[in-house]
N, C-alpha and C positions, 0 to 999 in steps of 0.2 A: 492465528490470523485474525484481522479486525472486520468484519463485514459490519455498513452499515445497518442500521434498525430499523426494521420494517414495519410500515403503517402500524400492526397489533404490535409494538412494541413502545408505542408512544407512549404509555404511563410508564416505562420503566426507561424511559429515554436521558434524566439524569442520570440513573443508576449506570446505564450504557456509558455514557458520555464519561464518568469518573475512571470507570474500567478502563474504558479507551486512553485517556489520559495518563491512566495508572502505566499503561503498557509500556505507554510511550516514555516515562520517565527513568523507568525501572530497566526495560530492556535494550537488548541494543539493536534489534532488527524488530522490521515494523512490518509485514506484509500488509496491504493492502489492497482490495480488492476494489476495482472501478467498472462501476457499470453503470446503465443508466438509468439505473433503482440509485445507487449508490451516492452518485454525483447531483441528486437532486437539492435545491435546495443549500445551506449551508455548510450542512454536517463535514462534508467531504473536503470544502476546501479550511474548515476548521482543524479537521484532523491534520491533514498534510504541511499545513502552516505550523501545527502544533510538532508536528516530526523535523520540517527545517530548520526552526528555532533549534532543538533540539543537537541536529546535524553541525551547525555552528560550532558547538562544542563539542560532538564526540564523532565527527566524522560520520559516516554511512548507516541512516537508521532507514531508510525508505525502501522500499521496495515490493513496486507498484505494478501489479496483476491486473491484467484488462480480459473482462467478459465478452465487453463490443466493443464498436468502435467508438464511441462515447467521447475517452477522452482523448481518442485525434483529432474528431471535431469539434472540438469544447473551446470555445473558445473564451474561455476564464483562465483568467493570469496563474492560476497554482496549477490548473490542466497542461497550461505552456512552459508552464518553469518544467513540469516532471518529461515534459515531452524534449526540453531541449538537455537535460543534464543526467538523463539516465535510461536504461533500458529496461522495459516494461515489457514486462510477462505477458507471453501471448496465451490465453487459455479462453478462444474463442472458440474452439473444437475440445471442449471439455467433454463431453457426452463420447467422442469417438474415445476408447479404451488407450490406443496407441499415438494418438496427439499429446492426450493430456501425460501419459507416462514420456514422452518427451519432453513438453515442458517443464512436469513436473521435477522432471532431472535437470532440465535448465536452470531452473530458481535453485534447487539445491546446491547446486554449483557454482551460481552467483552468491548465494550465502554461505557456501563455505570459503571460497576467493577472501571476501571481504574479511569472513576470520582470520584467512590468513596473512591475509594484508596488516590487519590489526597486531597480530603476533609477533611479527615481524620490525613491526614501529617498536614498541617497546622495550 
């Protein structure tokens, strides 16, 4: 999973940023985490820009986890693209044991769909 990098992690904020790139180029699912740590700033809509590009070629890399409501009200164009073409993990009840074991079967379920969707093409 990609989390952005947090204030103490500015000196190694390159080093992040290559990781994160790496991830994206190398793998084929991308989770992403969006909160309102996350979404500050540019990092967020670099990453997710960086995953569409991506998507153009190899279909389905994104898949984008929300903390708060952040990015329903965000109103930045890469907040609005994920808001209109895909379904975003609700893991705002993460702390409750039985929310987050629901969601977290959600996402697993979406990523393994999408495997098998991918399987399937081939």
């Amino acid at each position: 999973m990609v989390v952005a990098p947090s204030r103490n992690a500015v000196a190694e904020s390159s080093r992040s940023c290559k990781l994160i790139y790496d991830a994206i180029r190398i793998h084929y699912k991308l989770p992403v985490i969006l909160s309102k740590h996350s979404a500050k700033g540019a990092w967020a809509e670099d990453k997710v820009e960086a995953a569409f590009e991506r998507e153009r070629r190899d279909g389905t890399v994104l898949f984008p986890i929300r903390l708060d409501a952040t990015v329903k009200d965000s109103n930045a164009a890469w907040a609005a693209s994920i808001r209109r073409t895909r379904h975003i993990g609700d893991f705002r009840k993460w702390k409750d044991h039985n929310e987050y074991q629901k969601s977290l079967a959600r996402l697993i379920r979406d990523l393994q769909a999408d495997d098998n969707a991918k399987s399937t093409r081939r």
